[in-house]
Wavefront OBJ file of the C-alpha trace (Angstrom):
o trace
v 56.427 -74.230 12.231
v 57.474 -71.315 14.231
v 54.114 -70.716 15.635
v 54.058 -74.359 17.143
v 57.724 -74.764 18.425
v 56.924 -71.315 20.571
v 54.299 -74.168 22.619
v 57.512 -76.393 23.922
v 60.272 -76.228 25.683
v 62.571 -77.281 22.718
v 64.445 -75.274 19.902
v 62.606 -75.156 15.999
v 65.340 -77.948 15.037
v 64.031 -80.351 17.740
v 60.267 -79.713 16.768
v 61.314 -80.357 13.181
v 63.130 -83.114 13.764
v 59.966 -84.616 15.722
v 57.697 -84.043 12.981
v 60.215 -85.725 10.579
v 59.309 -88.215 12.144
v 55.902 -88.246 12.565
v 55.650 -87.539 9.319
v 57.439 -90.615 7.921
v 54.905 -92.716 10.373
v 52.396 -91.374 8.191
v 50.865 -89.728 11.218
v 51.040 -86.111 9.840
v 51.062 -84.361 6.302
v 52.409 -81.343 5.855
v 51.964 -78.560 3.160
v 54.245 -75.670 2.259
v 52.880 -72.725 0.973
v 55.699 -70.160 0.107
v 57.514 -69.739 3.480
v 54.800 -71.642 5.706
v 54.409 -75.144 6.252
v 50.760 -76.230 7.755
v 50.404 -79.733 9.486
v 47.902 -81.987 8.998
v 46.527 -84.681 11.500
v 46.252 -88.576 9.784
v 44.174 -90.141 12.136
v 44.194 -93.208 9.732
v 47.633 -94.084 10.698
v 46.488 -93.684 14.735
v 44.117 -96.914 14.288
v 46.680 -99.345 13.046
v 48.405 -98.553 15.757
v 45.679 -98.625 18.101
v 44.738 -102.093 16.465
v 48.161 -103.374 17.406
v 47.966 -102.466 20.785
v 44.406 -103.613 21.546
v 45.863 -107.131 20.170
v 48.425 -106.791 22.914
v 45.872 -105.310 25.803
v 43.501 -108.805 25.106
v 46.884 -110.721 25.017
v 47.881 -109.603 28.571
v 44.478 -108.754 30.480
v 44.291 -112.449 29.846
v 47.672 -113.466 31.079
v 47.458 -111.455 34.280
v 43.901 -112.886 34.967
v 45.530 -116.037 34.923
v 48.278 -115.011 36.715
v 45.490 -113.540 39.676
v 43.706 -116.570 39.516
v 46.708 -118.818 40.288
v 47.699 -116.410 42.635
v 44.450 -116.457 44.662
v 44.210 -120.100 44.209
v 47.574 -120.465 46.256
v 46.104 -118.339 49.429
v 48.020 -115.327 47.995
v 46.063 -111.849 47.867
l 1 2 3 4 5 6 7 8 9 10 11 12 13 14 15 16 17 18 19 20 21 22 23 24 25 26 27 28 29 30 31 32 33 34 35 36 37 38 39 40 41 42 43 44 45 46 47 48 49 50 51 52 53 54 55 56 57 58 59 60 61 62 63 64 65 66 67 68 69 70 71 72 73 74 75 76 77
């Protein structure tokens, strides 16, 4: 954990505290052997979210062609 918190601009408790996190997201694992901890990636967890917001992308793209339409429609650039 050490090794990675020397890469930011934040003390170890921050970058703990962030991976707390990520790790209750399900986006990361992590292992401790004796005094090290090693991280793990779940990309898994990245596509639901990435399914989510491609829901919202369609959902809006669509809106805001709509939205240019009308506007062009009314003379307006």
């Amino acid at each position: 954990m050490t090794e990675l918190a020397g890469h930011y601009p934040m003390s170890l408790v921050a970058v703990s505290k962030h991976i707390r996190v990520l790790e209750a997201a399900g986006l990361v694992h992590r292992s401790v052997k004796g005094r090290e901890h090693h991280l793990t990636l779940n990309p898994a967890a990245l596509l639901r979210a990435a399914h989510w917001l491609e829901t919202y992308r369609q959902f809006w793209e669509a809106r805001l062609d709509m939205l240019d339409r009308t506007l062009r429609a009314r003379g307006r650039p």
